[in-house]
N, CA, C and O atoms as CSV, one atom per row, in Angstrom:
chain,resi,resn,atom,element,x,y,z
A,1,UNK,N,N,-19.969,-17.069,11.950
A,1,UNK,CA,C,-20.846,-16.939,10.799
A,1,UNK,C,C,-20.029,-17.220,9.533
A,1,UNK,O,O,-18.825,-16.970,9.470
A,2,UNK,N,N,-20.679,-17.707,8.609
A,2,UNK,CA,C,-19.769,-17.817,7.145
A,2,UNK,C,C,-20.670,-17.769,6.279
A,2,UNK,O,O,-21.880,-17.924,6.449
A,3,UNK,N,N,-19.964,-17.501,5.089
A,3,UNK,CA,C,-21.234,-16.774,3.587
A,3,UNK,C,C,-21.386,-18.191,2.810
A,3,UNK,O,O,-21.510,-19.318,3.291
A,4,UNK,N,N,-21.333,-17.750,1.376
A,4,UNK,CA,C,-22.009,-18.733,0.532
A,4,UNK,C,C,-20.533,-19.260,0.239
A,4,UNK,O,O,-20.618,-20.447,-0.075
A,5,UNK,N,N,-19.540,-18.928,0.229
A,5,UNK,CA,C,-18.523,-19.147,-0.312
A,5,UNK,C,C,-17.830,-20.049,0.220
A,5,UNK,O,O,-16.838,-20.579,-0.280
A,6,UNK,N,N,-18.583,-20.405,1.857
A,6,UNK,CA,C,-17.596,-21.116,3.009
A,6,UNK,C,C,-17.185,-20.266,3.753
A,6,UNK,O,O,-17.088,-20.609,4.931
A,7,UNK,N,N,-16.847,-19.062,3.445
A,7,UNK,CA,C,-15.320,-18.399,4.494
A,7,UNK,C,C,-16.263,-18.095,5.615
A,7,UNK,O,O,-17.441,-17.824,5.385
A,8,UNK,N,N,-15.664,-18.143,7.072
A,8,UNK,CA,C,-15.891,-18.145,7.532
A,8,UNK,C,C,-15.657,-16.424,8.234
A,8,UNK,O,O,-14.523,-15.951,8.316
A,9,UNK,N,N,-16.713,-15.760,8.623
A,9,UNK,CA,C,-16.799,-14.401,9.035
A,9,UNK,C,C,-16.732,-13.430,10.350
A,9,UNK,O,O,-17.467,-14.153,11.024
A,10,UNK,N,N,-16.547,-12.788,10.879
A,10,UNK,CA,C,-16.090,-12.721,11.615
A,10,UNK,C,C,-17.708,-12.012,12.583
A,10,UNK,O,O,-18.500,-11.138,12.232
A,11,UNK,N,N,-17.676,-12.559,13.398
A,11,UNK,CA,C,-19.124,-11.829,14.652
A,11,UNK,C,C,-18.999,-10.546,14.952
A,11,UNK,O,O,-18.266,-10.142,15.855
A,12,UNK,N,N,-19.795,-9.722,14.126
A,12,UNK,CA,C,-19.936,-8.309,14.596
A,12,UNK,C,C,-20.619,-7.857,15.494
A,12,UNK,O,O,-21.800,-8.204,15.468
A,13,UNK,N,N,-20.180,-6.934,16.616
A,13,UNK,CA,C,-20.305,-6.311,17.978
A,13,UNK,C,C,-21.080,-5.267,18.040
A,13,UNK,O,O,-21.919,-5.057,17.164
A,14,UNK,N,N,-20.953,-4.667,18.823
A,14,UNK,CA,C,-21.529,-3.083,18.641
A,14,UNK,C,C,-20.250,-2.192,18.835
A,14,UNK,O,O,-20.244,-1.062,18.345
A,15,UNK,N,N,-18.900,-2.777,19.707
A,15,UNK,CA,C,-17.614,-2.352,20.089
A,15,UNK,C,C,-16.581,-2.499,18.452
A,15,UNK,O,O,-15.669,-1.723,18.166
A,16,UNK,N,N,-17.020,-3.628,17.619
A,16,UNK,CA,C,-16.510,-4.073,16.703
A,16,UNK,C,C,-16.743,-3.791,15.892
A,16,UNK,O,O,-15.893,-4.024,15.033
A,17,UNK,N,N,-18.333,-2.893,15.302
A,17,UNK,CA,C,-18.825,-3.069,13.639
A,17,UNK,C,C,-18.272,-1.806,13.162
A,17,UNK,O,O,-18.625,-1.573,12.005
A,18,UNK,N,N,-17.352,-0.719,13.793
A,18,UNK,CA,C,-16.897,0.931,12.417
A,18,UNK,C,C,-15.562,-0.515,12.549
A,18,UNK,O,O,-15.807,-1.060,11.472
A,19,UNK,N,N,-14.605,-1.223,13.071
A,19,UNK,CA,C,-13.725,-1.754,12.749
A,19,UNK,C,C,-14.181,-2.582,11.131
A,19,UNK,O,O,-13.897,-2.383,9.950
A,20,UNK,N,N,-14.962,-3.499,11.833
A,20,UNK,CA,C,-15.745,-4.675,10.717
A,20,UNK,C,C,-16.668,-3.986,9.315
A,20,UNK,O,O,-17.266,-4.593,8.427
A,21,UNK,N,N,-16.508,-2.536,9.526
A,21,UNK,CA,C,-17.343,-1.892,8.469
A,21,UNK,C,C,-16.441,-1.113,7.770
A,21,UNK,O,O,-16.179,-1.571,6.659
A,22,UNK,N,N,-15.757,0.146,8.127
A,22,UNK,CA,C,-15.226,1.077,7.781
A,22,UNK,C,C,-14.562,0.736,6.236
A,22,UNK,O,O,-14.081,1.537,5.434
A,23,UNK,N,N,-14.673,-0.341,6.151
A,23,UNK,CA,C,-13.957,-0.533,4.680
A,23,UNK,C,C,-14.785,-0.315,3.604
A,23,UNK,O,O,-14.356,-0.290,2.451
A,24,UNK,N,N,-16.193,-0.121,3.959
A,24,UNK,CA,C,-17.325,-0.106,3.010
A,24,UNK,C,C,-17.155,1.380,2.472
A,24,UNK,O,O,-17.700,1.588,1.388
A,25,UNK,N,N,-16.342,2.669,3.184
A,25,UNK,CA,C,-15.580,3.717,2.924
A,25,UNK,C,C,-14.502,3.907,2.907
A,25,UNK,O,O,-14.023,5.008,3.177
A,26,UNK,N,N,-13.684,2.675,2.521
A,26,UNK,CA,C,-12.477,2.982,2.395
A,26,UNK,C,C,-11.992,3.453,3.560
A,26,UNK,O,O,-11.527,4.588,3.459
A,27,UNK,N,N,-11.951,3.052,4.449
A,27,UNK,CA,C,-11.355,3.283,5.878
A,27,UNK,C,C,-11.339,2.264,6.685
A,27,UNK,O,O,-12.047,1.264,6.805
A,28,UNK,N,N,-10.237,2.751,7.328
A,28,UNK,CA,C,-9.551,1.237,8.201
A,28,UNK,C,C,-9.896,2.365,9.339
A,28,UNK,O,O,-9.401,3.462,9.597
A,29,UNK,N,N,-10.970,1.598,9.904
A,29,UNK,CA,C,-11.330,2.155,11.786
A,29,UNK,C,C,-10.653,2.028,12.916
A,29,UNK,O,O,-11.245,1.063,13.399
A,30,UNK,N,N,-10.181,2.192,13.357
A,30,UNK,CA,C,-9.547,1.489,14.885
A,30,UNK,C,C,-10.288,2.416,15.963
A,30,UNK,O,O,-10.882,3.493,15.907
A,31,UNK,N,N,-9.948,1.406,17.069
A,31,UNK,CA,C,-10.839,2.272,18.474
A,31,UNK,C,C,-9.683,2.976,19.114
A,31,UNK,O,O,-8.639,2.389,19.398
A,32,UNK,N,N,-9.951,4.594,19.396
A,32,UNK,CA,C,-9.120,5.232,19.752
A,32,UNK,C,C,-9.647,6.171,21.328
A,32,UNK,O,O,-10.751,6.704,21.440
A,33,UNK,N,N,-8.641,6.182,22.330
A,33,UNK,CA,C,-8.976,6.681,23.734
A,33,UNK,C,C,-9.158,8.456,23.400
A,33,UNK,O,O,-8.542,9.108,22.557
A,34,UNK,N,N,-9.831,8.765,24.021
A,34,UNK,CA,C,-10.279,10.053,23.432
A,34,UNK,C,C,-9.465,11.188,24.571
A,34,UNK,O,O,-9.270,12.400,24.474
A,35,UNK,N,N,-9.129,10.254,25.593
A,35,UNK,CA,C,-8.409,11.098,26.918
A,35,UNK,C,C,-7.056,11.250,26.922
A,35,UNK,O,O,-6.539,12.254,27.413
A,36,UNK,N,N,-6.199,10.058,26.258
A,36,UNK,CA,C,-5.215,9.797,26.398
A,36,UNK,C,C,-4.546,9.719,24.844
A,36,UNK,O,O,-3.352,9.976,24.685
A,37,UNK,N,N,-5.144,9.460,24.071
A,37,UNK,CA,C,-5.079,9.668,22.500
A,37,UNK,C,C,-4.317,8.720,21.792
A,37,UNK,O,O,-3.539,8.948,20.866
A,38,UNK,N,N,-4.670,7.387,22.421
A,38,UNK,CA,C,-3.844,5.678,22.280
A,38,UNK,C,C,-4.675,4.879,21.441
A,38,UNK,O,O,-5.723,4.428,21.901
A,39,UNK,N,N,-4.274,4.612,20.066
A,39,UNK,CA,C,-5.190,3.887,19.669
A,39,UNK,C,C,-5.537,2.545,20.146
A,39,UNK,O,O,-4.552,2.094,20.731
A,40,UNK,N,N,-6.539,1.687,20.150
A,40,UNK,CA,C,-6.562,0.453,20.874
A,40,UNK,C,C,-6.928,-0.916,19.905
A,40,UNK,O,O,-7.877,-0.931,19.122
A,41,UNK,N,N,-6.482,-1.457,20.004
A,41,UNK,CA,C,-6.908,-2.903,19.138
A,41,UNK,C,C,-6.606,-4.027,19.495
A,41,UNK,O,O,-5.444,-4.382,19.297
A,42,UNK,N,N,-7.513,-4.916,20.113
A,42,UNK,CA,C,-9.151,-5.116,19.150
A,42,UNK,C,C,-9.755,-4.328,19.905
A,42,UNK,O,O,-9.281,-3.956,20.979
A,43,UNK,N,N,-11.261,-3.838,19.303
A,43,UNK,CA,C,-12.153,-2.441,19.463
A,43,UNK,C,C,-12.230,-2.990,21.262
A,43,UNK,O,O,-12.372,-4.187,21.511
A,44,UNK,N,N,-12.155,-2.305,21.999
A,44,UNK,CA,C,-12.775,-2.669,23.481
A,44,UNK,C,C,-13.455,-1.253,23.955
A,44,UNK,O,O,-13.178,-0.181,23.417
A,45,UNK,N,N,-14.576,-1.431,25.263
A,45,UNK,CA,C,-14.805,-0.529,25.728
A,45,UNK,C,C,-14.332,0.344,26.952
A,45,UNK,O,O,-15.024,0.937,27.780
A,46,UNK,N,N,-12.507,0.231,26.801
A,46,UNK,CA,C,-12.265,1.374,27.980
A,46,UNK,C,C,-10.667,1.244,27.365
A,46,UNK,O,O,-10.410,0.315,26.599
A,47,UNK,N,N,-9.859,2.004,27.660
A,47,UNK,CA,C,-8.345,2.338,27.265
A,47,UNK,C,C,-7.922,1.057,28.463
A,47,UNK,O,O,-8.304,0.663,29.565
A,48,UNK,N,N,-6.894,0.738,27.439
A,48,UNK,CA,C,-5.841,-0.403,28.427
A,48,UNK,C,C,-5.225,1.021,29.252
A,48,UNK,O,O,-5.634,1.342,30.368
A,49,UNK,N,N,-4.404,1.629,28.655
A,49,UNK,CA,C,-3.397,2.739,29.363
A,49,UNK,C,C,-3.859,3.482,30.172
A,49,UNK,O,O,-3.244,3.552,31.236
A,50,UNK,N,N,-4.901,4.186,30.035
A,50,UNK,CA,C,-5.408,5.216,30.998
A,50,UNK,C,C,-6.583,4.582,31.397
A,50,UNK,O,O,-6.942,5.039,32.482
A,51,UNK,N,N,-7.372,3.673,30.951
A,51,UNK,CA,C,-8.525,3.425,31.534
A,51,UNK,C,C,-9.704,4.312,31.787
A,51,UNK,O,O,-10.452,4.473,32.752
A,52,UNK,N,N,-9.603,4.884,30.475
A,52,UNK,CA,C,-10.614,5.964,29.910
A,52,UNK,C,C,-12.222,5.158,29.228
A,52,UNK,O,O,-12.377,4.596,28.144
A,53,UNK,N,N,-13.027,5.344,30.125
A,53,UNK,CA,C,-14.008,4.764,28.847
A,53,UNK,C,C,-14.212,5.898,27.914
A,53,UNK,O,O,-14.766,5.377,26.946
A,54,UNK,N,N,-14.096,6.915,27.722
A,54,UNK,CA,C,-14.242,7.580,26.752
A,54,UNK,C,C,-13.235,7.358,25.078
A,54,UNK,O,O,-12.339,8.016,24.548
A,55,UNK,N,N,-13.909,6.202,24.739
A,55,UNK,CA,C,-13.201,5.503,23.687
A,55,UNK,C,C,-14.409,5.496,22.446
A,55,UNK,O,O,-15.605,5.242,22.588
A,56,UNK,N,N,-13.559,5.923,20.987
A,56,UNK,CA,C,-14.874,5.817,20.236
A,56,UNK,C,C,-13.553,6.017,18.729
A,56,UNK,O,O,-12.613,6.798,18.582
A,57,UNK,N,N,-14.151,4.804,17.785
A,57,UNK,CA,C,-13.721,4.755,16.171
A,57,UNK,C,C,-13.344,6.078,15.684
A,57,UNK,O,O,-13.951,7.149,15.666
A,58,UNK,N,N,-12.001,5.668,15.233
A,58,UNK,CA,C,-11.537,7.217,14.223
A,58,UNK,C,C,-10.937,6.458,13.145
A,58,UNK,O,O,-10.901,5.232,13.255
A,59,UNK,N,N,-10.627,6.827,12.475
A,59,UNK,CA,C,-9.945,6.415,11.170
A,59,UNK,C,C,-8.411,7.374,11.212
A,59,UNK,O,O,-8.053,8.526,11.455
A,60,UNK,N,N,-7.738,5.870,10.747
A,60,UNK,CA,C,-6.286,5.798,10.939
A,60,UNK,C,C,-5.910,5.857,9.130
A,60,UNK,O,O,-6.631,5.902,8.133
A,61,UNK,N,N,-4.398,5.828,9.345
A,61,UNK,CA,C,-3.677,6.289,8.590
A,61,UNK,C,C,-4.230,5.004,6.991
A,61,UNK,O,O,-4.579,5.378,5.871
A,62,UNK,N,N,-4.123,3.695,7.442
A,62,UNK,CA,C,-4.240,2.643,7.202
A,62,UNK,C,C,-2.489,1.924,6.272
A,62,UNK,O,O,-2.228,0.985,5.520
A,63,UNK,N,N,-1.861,2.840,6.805
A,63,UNK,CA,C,0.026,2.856,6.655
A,63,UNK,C,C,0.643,1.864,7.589
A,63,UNK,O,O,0.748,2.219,8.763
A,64,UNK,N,N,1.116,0.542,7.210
A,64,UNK,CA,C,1.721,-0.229,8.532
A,64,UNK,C,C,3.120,-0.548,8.188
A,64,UNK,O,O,3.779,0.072,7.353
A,65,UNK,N,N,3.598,-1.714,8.991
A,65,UNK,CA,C,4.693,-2.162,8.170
A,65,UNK,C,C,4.729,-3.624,8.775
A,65,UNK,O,O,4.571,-3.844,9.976
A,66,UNK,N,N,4.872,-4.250,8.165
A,66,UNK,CA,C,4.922,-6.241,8.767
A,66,UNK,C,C,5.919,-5.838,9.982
A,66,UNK,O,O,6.764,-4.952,10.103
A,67,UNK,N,N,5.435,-6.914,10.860
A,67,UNK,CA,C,6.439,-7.143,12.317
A,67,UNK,C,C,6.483,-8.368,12.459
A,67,UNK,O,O,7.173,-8.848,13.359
A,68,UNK,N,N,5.433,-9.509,11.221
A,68,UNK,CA,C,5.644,-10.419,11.628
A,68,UNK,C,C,4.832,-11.691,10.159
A,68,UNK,O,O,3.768,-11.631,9.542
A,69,UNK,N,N,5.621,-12.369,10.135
A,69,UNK,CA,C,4.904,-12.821,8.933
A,69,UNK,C,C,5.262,-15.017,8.668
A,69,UNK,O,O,6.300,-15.604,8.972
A,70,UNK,N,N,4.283,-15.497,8.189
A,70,UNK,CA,C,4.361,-16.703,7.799
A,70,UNK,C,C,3.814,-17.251,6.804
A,70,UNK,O,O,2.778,-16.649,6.520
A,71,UNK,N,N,4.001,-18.041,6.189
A,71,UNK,CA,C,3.505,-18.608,4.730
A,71,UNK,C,C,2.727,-19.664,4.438
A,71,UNK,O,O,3.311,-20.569,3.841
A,72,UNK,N,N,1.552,-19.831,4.684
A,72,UNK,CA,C,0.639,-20.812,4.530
A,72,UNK,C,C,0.981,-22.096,3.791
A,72,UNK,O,O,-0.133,-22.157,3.269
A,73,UNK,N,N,1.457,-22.930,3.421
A,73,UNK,CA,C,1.151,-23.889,2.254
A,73,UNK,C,C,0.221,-24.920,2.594
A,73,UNK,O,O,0.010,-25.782,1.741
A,74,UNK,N,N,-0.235,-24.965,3.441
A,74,UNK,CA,C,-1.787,-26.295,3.083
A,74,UNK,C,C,-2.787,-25.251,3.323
A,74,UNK,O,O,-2.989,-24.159,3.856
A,75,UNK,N,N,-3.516,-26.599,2.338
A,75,UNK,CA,C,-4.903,-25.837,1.946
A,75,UNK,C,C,-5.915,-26.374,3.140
A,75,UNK,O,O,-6.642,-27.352,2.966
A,76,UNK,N,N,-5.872,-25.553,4.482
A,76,UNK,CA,C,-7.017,-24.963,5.363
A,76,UNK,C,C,-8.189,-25.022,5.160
A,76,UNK,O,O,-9.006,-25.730,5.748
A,77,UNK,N,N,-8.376,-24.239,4.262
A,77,UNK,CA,C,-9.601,-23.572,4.125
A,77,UNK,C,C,-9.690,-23.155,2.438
A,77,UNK,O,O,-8.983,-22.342,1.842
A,78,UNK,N,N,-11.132,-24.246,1.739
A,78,UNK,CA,C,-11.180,-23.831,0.331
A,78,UNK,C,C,-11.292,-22.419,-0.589
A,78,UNK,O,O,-11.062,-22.109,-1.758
A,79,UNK,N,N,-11.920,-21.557,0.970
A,79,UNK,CA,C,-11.399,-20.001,0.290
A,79,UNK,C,C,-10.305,-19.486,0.770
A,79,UNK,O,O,-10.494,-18.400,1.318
A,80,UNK,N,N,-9.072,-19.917,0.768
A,80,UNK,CA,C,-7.941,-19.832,0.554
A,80,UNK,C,C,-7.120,-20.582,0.099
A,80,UNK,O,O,-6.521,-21.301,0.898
A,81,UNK,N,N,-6.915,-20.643,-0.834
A,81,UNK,CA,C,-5.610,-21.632,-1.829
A,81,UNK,C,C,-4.796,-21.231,-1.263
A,81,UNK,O,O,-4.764,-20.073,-0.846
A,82,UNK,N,N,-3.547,-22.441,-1.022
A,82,UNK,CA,C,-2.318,-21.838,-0.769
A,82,UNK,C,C,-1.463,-21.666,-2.017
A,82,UNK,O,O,-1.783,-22.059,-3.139
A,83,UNK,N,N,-0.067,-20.879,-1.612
A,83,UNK,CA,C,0.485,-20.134,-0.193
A,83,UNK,C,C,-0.026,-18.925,-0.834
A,83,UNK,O,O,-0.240,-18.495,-1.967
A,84,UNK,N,N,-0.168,-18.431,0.849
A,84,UNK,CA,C,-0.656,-17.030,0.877
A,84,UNK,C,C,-0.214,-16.661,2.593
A,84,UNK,O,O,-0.627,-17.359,3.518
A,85,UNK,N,N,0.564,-15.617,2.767
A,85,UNK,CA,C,1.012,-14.888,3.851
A,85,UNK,C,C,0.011,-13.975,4.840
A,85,UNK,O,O,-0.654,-12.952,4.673
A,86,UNK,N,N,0.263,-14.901,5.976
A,86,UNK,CA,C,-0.301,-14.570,7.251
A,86,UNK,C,C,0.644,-13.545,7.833
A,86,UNK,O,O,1.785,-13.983,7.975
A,87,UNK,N,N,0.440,-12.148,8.250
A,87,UNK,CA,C,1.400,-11.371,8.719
A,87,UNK,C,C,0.724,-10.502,10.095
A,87,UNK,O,O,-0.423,-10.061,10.174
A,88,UNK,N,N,1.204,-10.463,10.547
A,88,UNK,CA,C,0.898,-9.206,11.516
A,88,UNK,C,C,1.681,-8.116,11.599
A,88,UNK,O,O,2.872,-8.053,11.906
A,89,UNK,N,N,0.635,-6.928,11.188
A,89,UNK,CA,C,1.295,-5.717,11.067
A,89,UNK,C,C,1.063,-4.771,12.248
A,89,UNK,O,O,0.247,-4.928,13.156
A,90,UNK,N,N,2.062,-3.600,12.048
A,90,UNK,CA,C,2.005,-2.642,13.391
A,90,UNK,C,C,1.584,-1.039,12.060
A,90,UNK,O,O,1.910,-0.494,11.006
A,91,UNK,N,N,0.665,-1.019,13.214
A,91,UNK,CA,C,0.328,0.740,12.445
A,91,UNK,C,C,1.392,1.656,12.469
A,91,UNK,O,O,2.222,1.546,13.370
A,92,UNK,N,N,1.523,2.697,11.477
A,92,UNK,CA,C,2.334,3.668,11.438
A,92,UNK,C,C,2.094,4.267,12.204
A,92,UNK,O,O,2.919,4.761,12.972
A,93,UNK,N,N,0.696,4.449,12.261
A,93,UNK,CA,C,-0.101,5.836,13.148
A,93,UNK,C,C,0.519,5.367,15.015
A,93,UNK,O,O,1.047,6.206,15.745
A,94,UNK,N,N,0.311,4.095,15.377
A,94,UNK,CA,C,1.327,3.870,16.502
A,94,UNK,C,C,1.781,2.038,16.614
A,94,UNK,O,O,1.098,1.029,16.788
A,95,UNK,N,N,3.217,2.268,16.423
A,95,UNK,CA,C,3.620,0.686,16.462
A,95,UNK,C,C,3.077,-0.368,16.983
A,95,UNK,O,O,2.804,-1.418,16.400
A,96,UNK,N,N,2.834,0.032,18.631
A,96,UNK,CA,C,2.805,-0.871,19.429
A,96,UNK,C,C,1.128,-1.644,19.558
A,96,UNK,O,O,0.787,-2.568,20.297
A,97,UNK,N,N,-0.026,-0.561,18.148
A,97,UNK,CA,C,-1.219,-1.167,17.797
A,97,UNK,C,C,-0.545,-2.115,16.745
A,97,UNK,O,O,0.501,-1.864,16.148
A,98,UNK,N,N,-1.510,-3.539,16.580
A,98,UNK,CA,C,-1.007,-4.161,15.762
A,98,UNK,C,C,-1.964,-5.022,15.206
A,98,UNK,O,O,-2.511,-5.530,16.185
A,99,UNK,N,N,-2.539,-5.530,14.061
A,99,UNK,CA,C,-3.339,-6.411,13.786
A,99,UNK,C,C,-3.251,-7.974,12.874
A,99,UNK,O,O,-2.563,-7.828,11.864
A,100,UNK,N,N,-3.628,-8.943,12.985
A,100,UNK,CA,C,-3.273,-10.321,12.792
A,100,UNK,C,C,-4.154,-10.062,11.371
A,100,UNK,O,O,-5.359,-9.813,11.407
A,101,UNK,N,N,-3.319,-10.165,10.013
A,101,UNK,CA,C,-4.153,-10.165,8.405
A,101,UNK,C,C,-3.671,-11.001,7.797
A,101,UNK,O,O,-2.944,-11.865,8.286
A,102,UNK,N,N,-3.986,-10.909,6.584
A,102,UNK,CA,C,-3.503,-11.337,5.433
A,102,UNK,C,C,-2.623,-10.722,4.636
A,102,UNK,O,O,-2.896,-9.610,5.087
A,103,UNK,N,N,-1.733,-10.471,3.770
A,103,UNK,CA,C,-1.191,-9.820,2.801
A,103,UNK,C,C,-1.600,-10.237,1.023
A,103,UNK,O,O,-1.667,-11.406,0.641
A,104,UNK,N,N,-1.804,-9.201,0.233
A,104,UNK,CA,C,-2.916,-9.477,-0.295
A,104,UNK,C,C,-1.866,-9.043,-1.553
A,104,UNK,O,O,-1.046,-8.251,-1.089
A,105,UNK,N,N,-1.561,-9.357,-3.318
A,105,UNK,CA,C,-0.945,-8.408,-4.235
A,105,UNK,C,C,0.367,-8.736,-3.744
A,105,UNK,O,O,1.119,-7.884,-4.215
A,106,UNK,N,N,0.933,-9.438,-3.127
A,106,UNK,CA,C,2.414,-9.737,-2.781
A,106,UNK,C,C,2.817,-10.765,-3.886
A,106,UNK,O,O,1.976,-11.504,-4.397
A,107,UNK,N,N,4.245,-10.783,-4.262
A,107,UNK,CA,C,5.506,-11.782,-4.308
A,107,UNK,C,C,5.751,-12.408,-2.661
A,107,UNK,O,O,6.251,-11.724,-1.767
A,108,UNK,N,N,5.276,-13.875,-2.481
A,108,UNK,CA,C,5.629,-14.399,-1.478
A,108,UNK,C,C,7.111,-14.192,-0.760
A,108,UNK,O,O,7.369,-14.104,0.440
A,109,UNK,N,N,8.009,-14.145,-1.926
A,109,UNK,CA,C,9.616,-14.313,-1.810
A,109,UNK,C,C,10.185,-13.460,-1.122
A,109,UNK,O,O,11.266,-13.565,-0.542
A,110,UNK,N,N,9.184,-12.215,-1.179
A,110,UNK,CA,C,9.698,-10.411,-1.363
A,110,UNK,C,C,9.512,-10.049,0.009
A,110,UNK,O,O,10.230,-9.229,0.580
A,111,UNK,N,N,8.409,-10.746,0.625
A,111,UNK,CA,C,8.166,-10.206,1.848
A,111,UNK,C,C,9.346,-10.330,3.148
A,111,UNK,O,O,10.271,-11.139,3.211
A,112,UNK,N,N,9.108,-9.627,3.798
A,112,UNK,CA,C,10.322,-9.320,4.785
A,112,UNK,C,C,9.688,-8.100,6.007
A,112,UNK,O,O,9.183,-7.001,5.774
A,113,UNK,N,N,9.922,-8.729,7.248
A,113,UNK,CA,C,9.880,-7.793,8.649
A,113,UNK,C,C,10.137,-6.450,8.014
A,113,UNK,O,O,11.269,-6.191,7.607
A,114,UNK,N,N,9.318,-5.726,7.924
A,114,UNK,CA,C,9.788,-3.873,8.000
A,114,UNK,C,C,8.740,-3.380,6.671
A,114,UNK,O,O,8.131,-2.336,6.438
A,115,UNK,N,N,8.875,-4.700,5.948
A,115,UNK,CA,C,8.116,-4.130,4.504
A,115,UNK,C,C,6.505,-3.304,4.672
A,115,UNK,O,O,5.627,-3.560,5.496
A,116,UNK,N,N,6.504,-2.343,3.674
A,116,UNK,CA,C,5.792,-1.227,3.978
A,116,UNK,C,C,4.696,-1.431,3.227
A,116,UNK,O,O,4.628,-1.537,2.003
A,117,UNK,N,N,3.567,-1.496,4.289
A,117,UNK,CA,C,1.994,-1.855,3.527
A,117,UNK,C,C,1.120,-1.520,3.638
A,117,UNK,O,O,0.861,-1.443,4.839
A,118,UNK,N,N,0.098,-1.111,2.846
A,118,UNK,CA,C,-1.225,0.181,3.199
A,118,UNK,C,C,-2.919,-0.800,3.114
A,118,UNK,O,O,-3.351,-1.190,2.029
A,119,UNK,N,N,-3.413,-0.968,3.991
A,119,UNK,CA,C,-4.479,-1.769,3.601
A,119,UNK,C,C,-5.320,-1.474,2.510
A,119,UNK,O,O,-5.189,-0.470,1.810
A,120,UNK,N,N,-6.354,-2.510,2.328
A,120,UNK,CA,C,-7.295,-2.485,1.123
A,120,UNK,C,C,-8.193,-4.014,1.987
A,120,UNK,O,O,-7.830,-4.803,2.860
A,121,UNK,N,N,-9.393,-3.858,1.232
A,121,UNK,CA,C,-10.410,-4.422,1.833
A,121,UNK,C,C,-11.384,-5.655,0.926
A,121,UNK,O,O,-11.981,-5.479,-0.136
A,122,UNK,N,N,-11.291,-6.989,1.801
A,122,UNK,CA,C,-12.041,-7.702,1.274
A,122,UNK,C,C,-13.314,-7.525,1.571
A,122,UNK,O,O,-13.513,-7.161,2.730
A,123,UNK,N,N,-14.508,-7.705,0.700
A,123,UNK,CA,C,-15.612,-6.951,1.042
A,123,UNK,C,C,-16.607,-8.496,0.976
A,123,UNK,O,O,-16.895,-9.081,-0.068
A,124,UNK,N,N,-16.989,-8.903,2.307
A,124,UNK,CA,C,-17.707,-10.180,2.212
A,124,UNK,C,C,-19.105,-10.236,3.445
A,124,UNK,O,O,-19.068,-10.459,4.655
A,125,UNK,N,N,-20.193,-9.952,2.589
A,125,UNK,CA,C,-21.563,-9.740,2.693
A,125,UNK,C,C,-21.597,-8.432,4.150
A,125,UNK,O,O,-20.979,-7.383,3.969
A,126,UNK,N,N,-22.216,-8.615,5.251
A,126,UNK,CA,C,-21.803,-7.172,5.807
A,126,UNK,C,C,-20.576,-6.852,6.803
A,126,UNK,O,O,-20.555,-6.446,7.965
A,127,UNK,N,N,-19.743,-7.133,6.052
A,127,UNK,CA,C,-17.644,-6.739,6.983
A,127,UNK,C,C,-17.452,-6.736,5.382
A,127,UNK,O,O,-17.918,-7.121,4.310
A,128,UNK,N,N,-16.125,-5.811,6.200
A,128,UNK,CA,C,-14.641,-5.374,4.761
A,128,UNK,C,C,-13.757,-6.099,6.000
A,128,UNK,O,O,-13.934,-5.970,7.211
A,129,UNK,N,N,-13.156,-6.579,5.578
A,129,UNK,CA,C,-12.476,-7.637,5.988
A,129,UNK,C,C,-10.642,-6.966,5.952
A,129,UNK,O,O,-9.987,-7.417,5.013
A,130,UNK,N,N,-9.745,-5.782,7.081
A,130,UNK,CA,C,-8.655,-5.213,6.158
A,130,UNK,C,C,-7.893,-6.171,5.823
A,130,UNK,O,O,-7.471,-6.873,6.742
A,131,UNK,N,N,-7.487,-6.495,4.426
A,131,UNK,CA,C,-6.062,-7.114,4.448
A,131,UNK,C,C,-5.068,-6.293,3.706
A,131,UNK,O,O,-5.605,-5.490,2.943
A,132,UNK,N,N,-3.642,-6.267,3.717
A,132,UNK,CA,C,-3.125,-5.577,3.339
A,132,UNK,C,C,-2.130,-5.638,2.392
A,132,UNK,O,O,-1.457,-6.660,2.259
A,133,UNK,N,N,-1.942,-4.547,1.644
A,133,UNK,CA,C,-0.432,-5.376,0.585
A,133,UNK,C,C,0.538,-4.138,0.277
A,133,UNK,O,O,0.121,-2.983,0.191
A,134,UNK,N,N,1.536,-4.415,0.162
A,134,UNK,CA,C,2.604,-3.867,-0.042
A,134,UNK,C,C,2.466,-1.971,-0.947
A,134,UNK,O,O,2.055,-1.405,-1.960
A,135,UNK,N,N,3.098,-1.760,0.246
A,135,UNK,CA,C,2.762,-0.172,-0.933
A,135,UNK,C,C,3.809,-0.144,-1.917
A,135,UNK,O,O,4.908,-0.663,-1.719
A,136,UNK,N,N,3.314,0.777,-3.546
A,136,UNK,CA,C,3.868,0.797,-4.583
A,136,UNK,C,C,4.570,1.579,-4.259
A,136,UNK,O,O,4.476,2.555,-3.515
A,137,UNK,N,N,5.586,1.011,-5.028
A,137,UNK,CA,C,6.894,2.093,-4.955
A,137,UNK,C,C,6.870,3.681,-5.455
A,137,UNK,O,O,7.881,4.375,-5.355
């Protein structure tokens, strides 16, 4: 799906929409095992680890830190000018969850593996979209 703007949006689920929503409250959702207490991402319906279906949206810390990052310079896509940093971050709340964003309020130069970043939300028709940027010092 994509809006008026071009960008292209992401297909909301019934497993997917407190992820694809929660930003509309300021909350970054993730799907969490309710047996085993593992958060899971992307939203699915049963725990990788324990294989619990008793799995259901909680709201996380929204505290990560880059594990992984690259720098756009062609222009892709007209709602994104380049450069702008593609990163994948790991949650505080547990490392080994991790999600593929944007970094948003950065110095391109500055960024670096470890750097410490708290999401915030692009808000485009019905998804908040997390991307994230660097927490203030």
């Amino acid at each position: 799906m994509s809006n008026e703007s071009g960008r292209v949006l992401p297909d909301v689920t019934e497993e997917s929409r407190a992820f694809w929503t929660g930003g509309f409250d300021g909350e970054l959702r993730i799907t969490r095992c309710q047996a085993c207490r593992g958060w899971i991402h992307p939203p699915v319906g049963a725990c990788w680890r324990c294989r619990s279906l008793d799995v259901a949206p909680e709201v996380a810390s929204g505290k990560a830190k880059v594990a992984a990052f690259t720098v756009n310079r062609h222009p892709w896509l007209p709602a994104f000018p380049p450069p702008y940093v593609i990163a994948v971050v790991e949650l505080d709340d547990q490392p080994d969850v991790r999600l593929t964003t944007c970094l948003v309020e950065v110095d391109i130069d500055s960024v670096g593996i470890g750097m410490a970043v708290e999401v915030v939300f692009d808000e485009q028709d019905d998804v908040a979209i997390p991307f994230f940027r660097p927490v203030a010092a």
